[in-house]
C-alpha positions in Angstrom: -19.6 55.2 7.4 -19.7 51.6 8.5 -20.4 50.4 5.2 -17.3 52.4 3.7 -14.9 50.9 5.9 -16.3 47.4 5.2 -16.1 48.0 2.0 -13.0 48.9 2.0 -11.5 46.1 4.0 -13.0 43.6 1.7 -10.3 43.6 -1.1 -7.6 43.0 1.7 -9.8 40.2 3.6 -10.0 38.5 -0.3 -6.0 38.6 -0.4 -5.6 37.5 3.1 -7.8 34.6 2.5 -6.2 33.5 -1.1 -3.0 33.5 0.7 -4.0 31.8 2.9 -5.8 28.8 0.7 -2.4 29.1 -1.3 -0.4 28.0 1.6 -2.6 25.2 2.5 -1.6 21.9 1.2 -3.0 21.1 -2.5 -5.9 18.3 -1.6 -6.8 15.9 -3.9 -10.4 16.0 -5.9 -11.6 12.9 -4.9 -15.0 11.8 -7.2 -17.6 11.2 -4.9 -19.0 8.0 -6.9 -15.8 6.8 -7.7 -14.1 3.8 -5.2 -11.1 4.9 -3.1 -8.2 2.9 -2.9 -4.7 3.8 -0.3 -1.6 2.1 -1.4 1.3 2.1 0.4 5.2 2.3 -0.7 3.7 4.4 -3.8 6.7 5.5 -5.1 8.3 2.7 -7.2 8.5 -0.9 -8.7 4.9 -2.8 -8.2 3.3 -0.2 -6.0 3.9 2.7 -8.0 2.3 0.6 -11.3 -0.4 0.0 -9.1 -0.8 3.3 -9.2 -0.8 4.0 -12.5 -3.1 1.1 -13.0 -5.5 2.5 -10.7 -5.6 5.6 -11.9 -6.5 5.2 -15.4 -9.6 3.0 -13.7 -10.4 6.4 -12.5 -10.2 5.5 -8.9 -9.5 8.3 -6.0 -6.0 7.2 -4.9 -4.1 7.9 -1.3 -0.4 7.2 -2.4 2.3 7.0 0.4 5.3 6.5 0.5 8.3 7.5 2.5 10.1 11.2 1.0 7.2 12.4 -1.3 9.6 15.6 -2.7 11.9 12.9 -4.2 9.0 11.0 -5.8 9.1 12.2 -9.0 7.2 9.7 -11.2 4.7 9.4 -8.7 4.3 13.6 -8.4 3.8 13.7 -12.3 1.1 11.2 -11.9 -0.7 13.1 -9.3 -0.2 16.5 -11.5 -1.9 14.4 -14.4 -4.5 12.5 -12.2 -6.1 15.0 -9.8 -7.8 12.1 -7.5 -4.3 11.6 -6.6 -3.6 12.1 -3.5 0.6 11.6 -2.4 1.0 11.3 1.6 4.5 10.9 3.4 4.6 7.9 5.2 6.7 5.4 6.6 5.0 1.8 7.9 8.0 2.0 10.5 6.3 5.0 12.0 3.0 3.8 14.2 2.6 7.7 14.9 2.6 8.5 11.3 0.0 5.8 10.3 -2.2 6.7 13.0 -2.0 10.5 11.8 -2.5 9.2 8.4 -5.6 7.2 9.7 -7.0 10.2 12.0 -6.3 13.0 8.4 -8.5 10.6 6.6 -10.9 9.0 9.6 -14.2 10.8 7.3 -13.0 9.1 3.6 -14.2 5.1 3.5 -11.4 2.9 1.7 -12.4 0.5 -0.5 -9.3 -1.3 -0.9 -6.3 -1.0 1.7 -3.2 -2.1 -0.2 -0.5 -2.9 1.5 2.3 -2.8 -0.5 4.9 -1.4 0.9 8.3 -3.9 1.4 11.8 -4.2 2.7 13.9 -6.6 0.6 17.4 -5.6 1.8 20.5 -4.2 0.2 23.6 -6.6 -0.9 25.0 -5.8 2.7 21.9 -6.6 4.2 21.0 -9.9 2.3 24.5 -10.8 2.4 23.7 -11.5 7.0 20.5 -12.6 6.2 22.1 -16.1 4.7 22.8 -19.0 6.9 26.7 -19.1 7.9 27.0 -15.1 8.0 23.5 -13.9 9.8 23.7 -10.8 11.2 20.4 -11.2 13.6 20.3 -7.7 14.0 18.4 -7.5 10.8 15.6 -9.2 11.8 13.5 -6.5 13.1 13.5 -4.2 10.6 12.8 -7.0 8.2 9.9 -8.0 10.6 8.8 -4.7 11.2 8.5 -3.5 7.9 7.1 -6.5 6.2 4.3 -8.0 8.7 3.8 -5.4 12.2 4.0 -3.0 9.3 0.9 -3.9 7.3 -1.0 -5.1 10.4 -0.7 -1.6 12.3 -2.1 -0.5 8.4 -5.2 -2.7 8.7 -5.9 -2.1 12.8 -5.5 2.1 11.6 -7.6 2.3 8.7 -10.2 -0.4 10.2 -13.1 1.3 9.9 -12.2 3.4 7.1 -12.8 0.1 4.9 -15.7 -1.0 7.4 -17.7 2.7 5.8 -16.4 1.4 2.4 -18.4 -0.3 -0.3 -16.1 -3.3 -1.2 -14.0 -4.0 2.0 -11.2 -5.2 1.4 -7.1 -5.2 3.1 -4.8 -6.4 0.1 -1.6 -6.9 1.1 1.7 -8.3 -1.7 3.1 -11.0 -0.1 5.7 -13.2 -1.7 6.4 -16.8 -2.8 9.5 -16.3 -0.5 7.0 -16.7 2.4 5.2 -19.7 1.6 7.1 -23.2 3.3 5.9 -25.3 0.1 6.2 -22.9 -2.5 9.6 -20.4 -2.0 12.1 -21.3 -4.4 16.3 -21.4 -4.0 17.9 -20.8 -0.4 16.5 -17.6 0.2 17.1 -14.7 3.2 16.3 -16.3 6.2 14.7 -12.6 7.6 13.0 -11.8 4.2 10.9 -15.3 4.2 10.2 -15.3 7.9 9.2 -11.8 7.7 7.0 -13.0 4.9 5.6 -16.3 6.6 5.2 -13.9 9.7 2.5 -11.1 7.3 0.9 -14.5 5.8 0.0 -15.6 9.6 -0.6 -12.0 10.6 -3.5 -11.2 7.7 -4.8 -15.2 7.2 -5.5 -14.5 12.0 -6.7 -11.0 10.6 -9.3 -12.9 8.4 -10.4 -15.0 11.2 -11.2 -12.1 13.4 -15.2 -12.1 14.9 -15.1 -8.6 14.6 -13.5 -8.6 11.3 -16.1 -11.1 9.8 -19.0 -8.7 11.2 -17.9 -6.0 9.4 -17.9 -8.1 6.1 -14.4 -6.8 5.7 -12.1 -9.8 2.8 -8.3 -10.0 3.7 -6.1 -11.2 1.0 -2.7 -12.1 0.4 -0.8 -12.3 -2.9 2.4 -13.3 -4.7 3.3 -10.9 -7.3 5.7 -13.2 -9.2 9.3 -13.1 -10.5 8.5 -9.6 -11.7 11.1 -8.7 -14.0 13.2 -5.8 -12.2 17.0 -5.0 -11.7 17.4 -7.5 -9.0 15.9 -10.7 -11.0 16.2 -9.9 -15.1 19.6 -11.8 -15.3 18.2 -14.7 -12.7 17.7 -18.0 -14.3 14.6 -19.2 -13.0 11.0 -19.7 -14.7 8.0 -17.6 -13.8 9.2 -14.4 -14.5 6.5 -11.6 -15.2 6.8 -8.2 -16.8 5.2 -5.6 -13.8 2.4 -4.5 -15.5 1.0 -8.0 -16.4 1.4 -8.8 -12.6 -0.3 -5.6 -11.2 -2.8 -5.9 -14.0 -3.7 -9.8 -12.9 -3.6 -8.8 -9.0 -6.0 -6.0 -9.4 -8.6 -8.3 -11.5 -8.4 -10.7 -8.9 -9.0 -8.0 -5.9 -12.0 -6.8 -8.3 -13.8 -10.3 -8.1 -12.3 -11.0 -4.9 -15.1 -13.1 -2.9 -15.9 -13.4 0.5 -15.1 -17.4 0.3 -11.6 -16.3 -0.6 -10.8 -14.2 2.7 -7.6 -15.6 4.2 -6.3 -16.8 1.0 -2.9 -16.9 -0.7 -3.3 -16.2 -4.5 -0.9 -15.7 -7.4 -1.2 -12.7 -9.3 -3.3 -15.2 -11.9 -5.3 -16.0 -9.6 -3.9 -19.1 -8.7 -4.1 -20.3 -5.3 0.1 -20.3 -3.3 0.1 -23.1 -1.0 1.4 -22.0 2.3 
């Protein structure tokens, strides 16, 4: 009789537990040999051809970025590349980096790339110019493009420590380098910049960080070509792909004598 009614109830336990797997969020089919990298600000421009990039490597990929249901490029990727793997998060958001961090505390990183950037509207660039600053502005510029990426690196620390490459990436700019930025510039966006180059070159210099045999690096992308610089008439500038293409070759022969450094997406060393 006991057997009946288990019997019976198994058909409805086999529903109950496909609907329940159904409502579960779709996780992505990382390959266990393959290296992991987590790039933030997934979504668009440079970071979304990083991903692109490093999918057809055939590397498991954590993408982030801020509203993931609006992210449709990124979404189609993911449908075609199943060790894609979108997460919502915004590098304002300590809680939602350490819940990011805690989600994934099992999976190593091989390469934290930090990538996400705040570059300002018109409005906001137009108070970020000497004779009109609107100091305001300054945090979020700070807070997005330095404490962000260095809450990134302290979050997912040991997640690169487990990994096999170890390495925090993170896209600076020429904007933030005193010998190298070009024109007048936003006085927030190069400090903030100058403020992430400090921030990762300490990072490098870290006892604990050295221990772990973890490499920090900084780059410049270059004048990538995008709506904001095609009609600009400066030399330099670099179609996306070719950029992304030469700042993931150097962050695949990326050396331990290199830690701390500022490179162009050549390769080139950016003096500071």
């Amino acid at each position: 009789m006991s057997l009946r009614v288990h019997l019976s109830f198994r058909p409805v336990a086999a529903l109950l537990t496909l609907l329940l797997i159904q409502s579960l969020p779709a996780l992505a089919e990382f390959q266990a040999d393959a290296p992991t990298v987590l790039i933030t600000g997934s979504n668009r421009g440079i970071g979304l051809e990083f991903v692109r990039q490093y999918s057809a490597l055939g590397w498991n990929i954590i993408a982030t970025c801020r509203r993931p249901a609006e992210a449709d490029v990124l979404n189609g990727l993911a449908g075609e590349y199943p060790q894609i793997k979108v997460e919502q998060l915004d590098v304002l958001r300590h809680d939602m980096i350490d819940s990011l961090a805690r989600k994934y505390r099992k999976q190593p990183v091989d390469v934290l790339l930090n990538n996400a950037g705040f570059f300002g509207d018109n409005l906001q660039l137009s108070g970020s110019f000497f004779g009109r600053l609107n100091y305001d502005l300054w945090d979020l510029y700070v807070q997005t493009n330095a404490i962000g990426p260095l809450k990134m690196a302290e979050a997912f620390f040991e997640n690169v420590k487990m990994s096999e490459q170890k390495k925090i990436m993170t896209v600076s700019s020429l904007q933030g380098s005193i010998e190298g930025g070009y024109g007048e510039g936003s006085f927030f966006y190069r400090g903030s910049k100058a403020s992430l180059n400090m921030f990762m070159h300490t990072l490098s210099d870290q006892a604990k960080v050295k221990r772990a045999g973890i490499m920090v690096g900084l780059f410049s992308p270059g004048l990538v070509v995008d709506e904001r610089t095609e009609n600009l008439q400066l030399d330099g500038k670099v179609e996306r792909p070719v950029s992304i293409r030469g700042m993931i070759n150097v962050i695949e022969n990326f050396k331990p004598g290199m830690s701390g450094g500022f490179y162009k997406y050549s390769g080139e060393t950016v003096p500071w």
